[in-house]
C-alpha positions, -999 to 999 in steps of 0.1 A, spaced: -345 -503 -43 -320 -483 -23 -312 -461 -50 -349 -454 -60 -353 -444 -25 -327 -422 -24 -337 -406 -54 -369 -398 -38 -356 -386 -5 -334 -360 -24 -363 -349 -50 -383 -346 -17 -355 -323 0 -349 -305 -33 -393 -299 -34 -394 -291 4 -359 -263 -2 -380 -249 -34 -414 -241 -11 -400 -226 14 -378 -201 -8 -412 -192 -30 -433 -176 -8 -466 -174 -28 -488 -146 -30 -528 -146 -36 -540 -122 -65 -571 -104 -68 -589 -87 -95 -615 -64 -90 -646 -51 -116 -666 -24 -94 -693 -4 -114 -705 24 -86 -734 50 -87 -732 75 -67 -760 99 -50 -742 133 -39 -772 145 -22 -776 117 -2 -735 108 1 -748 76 -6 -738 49 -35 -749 15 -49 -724 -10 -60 -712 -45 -79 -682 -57 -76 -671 -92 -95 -638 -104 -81 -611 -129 -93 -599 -144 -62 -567 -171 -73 -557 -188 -44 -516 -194 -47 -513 -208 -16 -511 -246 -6 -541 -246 14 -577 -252 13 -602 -221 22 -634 -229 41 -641 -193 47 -633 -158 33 -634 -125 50 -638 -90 36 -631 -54 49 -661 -36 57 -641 0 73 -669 22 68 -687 6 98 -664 22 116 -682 53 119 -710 44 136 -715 49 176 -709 20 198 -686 5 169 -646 -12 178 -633 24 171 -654 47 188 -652 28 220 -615 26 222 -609 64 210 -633 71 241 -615 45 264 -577 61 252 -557 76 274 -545 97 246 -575 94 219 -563 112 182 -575 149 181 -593 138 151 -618 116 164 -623 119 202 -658 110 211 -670 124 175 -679 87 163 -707 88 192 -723 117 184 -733 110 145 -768 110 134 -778 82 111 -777 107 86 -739 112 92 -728 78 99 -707 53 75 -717 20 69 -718 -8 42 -742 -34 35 -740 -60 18 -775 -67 -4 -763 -104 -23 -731 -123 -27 -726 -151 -51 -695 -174 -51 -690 -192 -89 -727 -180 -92 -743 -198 -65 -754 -177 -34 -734 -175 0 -738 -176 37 -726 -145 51 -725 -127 88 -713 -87 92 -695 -86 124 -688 -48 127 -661 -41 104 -657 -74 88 -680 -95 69 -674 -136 80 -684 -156 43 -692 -192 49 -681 -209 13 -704 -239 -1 -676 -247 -21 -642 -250 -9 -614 -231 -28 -586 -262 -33 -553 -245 -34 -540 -232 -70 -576 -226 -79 -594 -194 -87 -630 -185 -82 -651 -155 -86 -673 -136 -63 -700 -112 -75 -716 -88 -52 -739 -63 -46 -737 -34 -21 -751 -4 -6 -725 24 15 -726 59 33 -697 81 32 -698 96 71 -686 131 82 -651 129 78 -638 118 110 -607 99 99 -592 96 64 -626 92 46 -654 111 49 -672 144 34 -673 176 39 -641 182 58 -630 211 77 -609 223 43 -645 217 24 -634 189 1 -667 176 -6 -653 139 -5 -628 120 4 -636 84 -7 -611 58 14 -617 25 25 -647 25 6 -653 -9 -9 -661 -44 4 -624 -56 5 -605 -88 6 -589 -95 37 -551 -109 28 -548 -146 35 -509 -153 37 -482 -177 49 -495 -166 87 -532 -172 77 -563 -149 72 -551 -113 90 -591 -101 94 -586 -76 122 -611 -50 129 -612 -15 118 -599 -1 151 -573 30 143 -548 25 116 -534 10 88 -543 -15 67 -531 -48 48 -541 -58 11 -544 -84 -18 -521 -71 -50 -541 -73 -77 -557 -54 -107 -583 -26 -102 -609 -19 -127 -636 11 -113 -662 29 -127 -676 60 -109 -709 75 -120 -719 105 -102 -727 145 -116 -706 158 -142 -699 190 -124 -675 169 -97 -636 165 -103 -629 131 -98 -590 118 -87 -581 85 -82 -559 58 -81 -548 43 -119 -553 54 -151 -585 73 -169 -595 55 -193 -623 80 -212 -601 113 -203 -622 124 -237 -654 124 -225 -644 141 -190 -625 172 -195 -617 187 -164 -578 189 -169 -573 153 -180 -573 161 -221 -562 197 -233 -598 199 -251 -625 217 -231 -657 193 -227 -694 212 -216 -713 191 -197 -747 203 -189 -765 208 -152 -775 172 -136 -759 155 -161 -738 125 -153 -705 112 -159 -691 74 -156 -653 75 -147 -635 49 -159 -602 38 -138 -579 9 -142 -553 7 -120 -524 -26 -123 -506 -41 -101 -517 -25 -65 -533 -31 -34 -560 -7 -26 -582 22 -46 -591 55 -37 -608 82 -49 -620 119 -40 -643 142 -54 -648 181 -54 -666 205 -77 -640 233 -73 -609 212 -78 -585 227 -99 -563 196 -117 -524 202 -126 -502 178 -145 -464 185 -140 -442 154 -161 -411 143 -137 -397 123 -172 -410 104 -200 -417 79 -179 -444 97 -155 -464 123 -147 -475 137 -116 -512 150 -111 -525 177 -85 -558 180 -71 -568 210 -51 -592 236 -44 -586 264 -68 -587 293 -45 -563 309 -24 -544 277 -23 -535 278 -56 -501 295 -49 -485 273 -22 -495 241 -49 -480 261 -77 -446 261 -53 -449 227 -40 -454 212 -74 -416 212 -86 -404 197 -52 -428 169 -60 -407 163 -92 -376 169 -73 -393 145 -42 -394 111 -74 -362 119 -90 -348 117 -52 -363 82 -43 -358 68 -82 -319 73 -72 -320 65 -38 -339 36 -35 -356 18 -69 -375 35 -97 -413 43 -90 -426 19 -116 -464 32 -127 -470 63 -151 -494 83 -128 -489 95 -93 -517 119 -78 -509 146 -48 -549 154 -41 -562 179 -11 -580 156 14 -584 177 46 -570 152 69 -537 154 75 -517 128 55 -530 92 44 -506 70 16 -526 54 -8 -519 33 -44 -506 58 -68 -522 86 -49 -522 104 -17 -547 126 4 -530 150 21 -540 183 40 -537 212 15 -545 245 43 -509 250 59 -480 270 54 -457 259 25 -430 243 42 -457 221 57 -470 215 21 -441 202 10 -429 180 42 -466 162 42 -464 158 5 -430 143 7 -437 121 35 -469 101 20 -449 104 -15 -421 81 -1 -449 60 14 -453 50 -26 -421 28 -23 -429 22 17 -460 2 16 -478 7 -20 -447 -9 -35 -427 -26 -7 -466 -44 8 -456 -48 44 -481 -60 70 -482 -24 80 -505 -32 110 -485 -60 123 -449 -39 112 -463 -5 114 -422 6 119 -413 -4 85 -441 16 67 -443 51 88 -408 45 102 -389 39 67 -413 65 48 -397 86 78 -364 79 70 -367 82 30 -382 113 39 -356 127 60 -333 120 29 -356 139 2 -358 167 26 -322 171 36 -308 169 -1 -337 196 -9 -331 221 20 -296 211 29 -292 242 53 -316 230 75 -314 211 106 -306 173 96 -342 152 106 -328 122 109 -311 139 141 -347 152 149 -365 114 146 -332 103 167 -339 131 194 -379 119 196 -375 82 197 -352 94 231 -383 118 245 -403 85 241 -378 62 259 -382 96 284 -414 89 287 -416 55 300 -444 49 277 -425 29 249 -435 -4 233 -416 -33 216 -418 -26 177 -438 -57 176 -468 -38 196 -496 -46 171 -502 -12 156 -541 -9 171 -526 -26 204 -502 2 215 -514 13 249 -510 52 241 -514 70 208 -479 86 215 -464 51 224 -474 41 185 -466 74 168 -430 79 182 -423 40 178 -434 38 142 -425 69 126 -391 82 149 -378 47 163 -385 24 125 -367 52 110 -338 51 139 -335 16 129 -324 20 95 -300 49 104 -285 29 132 -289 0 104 -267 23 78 -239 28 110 -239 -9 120 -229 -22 79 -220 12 65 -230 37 42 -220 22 11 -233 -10 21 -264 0 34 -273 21 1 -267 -10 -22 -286 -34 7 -319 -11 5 -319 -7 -35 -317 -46 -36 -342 -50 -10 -366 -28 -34 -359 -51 -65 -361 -86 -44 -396 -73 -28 -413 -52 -53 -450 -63 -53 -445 -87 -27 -452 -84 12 -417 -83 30 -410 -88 65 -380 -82 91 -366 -116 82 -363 -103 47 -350 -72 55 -327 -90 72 -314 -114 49 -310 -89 23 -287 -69 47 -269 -95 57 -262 -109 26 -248 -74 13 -229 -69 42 -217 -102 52 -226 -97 93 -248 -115 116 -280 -90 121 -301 -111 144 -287 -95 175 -297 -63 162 -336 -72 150 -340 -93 184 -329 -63 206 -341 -29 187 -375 -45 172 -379 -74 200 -373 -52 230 -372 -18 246 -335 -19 257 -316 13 249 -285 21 238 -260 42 265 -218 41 264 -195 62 277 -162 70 281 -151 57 315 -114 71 316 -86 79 300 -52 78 316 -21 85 305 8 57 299 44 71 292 45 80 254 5 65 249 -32 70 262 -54 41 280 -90 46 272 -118 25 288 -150 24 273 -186 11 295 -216 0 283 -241 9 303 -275 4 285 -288 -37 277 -284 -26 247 -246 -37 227 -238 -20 199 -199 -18 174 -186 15 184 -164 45 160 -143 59 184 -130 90 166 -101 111 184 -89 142 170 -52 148 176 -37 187 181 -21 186 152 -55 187 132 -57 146 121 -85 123 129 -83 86 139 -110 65 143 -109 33 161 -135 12 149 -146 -19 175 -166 -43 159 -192 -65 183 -184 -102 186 -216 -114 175 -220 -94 142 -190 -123 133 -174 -94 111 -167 -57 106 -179 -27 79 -158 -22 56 -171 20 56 -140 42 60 -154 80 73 -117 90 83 -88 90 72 -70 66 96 -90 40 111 -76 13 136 -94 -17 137 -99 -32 174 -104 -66 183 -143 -75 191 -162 -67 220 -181 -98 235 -219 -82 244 -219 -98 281 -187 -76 284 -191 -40 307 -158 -28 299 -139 -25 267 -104 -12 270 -79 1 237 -46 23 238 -34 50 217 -2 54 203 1 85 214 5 109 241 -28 126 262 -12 160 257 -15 156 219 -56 144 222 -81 171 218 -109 155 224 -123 120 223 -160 116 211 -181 77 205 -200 82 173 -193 114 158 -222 105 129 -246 104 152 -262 79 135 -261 60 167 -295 66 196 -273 71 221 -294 82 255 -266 99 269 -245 120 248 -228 137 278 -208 106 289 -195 100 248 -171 128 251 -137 135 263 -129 157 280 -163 163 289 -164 203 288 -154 200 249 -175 233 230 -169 217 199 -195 184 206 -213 171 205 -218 170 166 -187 176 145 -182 163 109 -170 131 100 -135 137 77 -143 121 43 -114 94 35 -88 99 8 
């Protein structure tokens, strides 16, 4: 009897171990057949969708995305863009003025769940589905409904007739499935920004006048019967005729979609492996696409090496007229700038393909490891493409400081519509998330860091990573305690600030004291630079990372003993003499957010700092 029970306690343990290391995933897949009305900007919809519920749990209720009622005065979003201290250029008080001609919404006309009609409320932008039946975990069950929708004035990210006349820009357009996850149903309102979805398989078809361009996300699956670019053969389609576009797109999390009469449609292959597609208005545009197009290639082959291989066959670049917005296997992006701009918005939402549409954060609960890594990944591309400019990871460095300036920062785990300033969530997300994995690539090292972010690609590929994971996977490839750093850069606003205190000479040798004078501890590359023209750096590892890098920038580096956090003052000695220093300086890389760089050199009026070049090792 003893033994049976012990065999049970350890199957039990062994069961328990294997759930909590397979962190399930629901799975959706979507049939949507829309008509759509381009003189009223108004279309009529069914969608059937596959919901399988992976998870343990039993569902009582599901919840869908309805964004378009966004755009409608008095809605979530128009009240706090009016209430803002700082309200986004684009909207403003625009949402209150809209005509019911102009407005968005979606309306639901019947749902069925497994073919039997369903209780449902609309609560602004979310519609609350009361189930008959319940959904028993492992299960899967189909929904089949019927809707009605108005594109608005584009306002923000969707919308018609924007201010570059793209006729429309078709996002967050469908009743969608909120994500139901280890944390539960995340069914927050439309209120700003980003967005949260089910992976799953897209199948769309679009029927609207043949003389509109249609881009999308996936695959065209009748290129023959459309023309327009997609086939080498010309197809004539005669006035007020129609066309049904037929999409399929594997394997993401969102769909969207944009149509224009005088779109002229590009195809430029990267490898045999993809192709990349532009979208914009053929006029006097058409030159700066031309130019960007071959940085696009350049942009994939980048981030393929970098970081993981984009895995579909199709990526678009398509002329929305509102800024920049990521999408799955597409991007809207403004196309009426000058050409540098062209290419550093194209790049951006590119790496956002890897940042979000392949690596499925939470990006409105971890807004800094979708903008802020796509930063980052971006600041890469850019700086191996146009190498003679200033380096931009310095420049997301120097505006992360102006918003600790400010005294309007935010913990990185500010919900992204709960940030109390527009700035506040801007400069966190985009400059501090991509600080932290530049300060993330100091703390392990280069070569580590570069092996640790590949693997993190191929462990979370079409899954929905969070810091923990991050964090494990850096760990694990580096072989140091990280919680120290997620807990106070992520957790907290403390900042970062040493200096050197003093250095005082002793006989044949040089005393240095260090002080930490932000909350903030961080391991420290002390690099001196000797008269004779050598470099030493003397690395002190922190106590709690409970190990060092093994990263080697110089060719001499001294390894110091650890420096406890609670600590103030860290003391070291050189083996040589203070008339044969030049100059001391902490963090030469600058891969460090040091607020004060004044007090990280020595002797202080030094013309050669701040920034000099690390010496490669031999």
């Amino acid at each position: 009897m003893k033994l049976k029970l012990c065999m049970l306690l350890c199957i039990t343990v062994v069961l328990n171990v294997a759930a909590q290391s397979d962190r399930w995933q629901q799975r959706v897949k979507y049939q949507m057949n829309v008509d759509f009305d381009a003189v009223k900007h108004q279309y009529k919809g069914t969608q059937k969708l596959v919901y399988s519920n992976n998870s343990p749990d039993t569902l009582q209720k599901v919840f869908y995305h309805l964004y378009l009622n966004a755009f409608q005065p008095g809605s979530q979003m128009d009240a706090r863009s009016r209430s803002i201290s700082d309200p986004d250029a684009r909207v403003k008080d625009r949402i209150s003025k809209l005509s019911p001609a102009e407005i968005g919404y979606e309306k639901i006309v019947s749902l069925k769940h497994n073919g039997k009609p369903v209780k449902y409320e609309v609560v602004g932008t979310i519609l609350e589905v009361t189930l008959n039946e319940q959904i028993l975990p492992k299960s899967q069950h189909t929904f089949e409904m019927e809707f009605e929708a108005q594109i608005p004035l584009q306002i923000r990210r969707t919308g018609r007739n924007n201010k570059e006349g793209i006729e429309y820009s078709v996002a967050q357009w469908y009743p969608k499935l909120c994500e139901y996850d280890y944390e539960g149903w995340h069914s927050n309102p439309y209120i700003a920004r980003e967005f949260y979805g089910v992976w799953g398989d897209f199948d769309v078809k679009i029927t609207l006048d043949a003389a509109y361009v249609v881009a999308a996300t996936g695959y065209l699956q009748n290129p023959e019967k459309i023309g327009h670019g997609y086939t080498s053969n010309v197809v004539t389609h005669k006035p007020g005729e129609t066309l049904t576009w037929h999409f399929i797109a594997p394997e993401v999390h969102d769909f969207v979609w944009a149509a224009d009469r005088d779109y002229k449609h590009d195809i430029v292959r990267v490898d045999d492996k993809l192709d990349l597609h532009f979208f914009y208005k053929g006029d006097s545009l058409a030159a700066a696409w031309k130019q960007m197009e071959p940085y696009a290639v350049r942009c994939f082959n980048i981030m393929n090496q970098r970081f993981g291989r984009y895995p579909y066959k199709q990526y678009s670049v398509i002329q929305g007229g509102d800024g920049g917005m990521e999408y799955a296997m597409a991007t809207l992006i403004n196309g009426r700038q000058n050409w540098s701009g062209l290419v550093g918005v194209m790049v951006h939402e590119a790496c956002h393909s890897w940042f979000q549409h392949l690596l499925g954060t939470n990006e409105s609960k971890y807004p800094w490891m979708d903008e802020g890594f796509a930063t980052y990944a971006e600041n890469i591309v850019m700086s191996q493409m146009f190498p003679s400019l200033p380096d931009p990871q310095l420049k997301s460095t120097n505006s992360y400081r102006s918003l600790v300036k400010s005294g309007l920062e935010e913990p990185l785990t500010t919900h992204a519509d709960h940030y109390n300033t527009n700035r506040a969530y801007s400069l966190a997300s985009y400059s501090k998330g991509s600080v932290f994995l530049n300060q993330l690539n100091y703390i392990i090292g280069k070569d580590k860091f570069e092996k640790a972010i590949k693997r993190y690609f191929n462990e979370w590929e079409f899954k929905h990573p969070n810091p923990t994971d991050l964090k494990r996977i850096m760990e694990k490839e580096s072989g140091l305690e990280l919680d120290w750093y997620f807990e106070d850069f992520v957790g907290t606003t403390k900042t970062i600030d040493y200096s050197i205190k003093e250095v005082l000479p002793n006989a044949e040798k040089t005393d240095v004291v260090l002080g930490r004078i932000g909350q903030m501890p961080m391991p420290l590359d002390v690099v001196v630079a000797y008269t004779d023209g050598t470099q030493e750096n003397f690395y002190i590892p922190l106590e709690i990372m409970r190990g060092e890098k093994t990263e080697r920038l110089y060719t001499k580096t001294t390894l110091l003993p650890d420096w406890g956090w609670t600590f103030p003052e860290y003391s070291f000695t050189i083996k040589r003499s203070l008339a044969e220093i030049r100059y001391i300086v902490i963090d030469p890389s600058e891969r460090m957010a040091d607020m004060n760089e004044d007090n990280n050199v020595y002797p202080t009026q030094t013309k050669e700092l701040p920034r000099f070049k690390a010496e490669p090792s031999k």
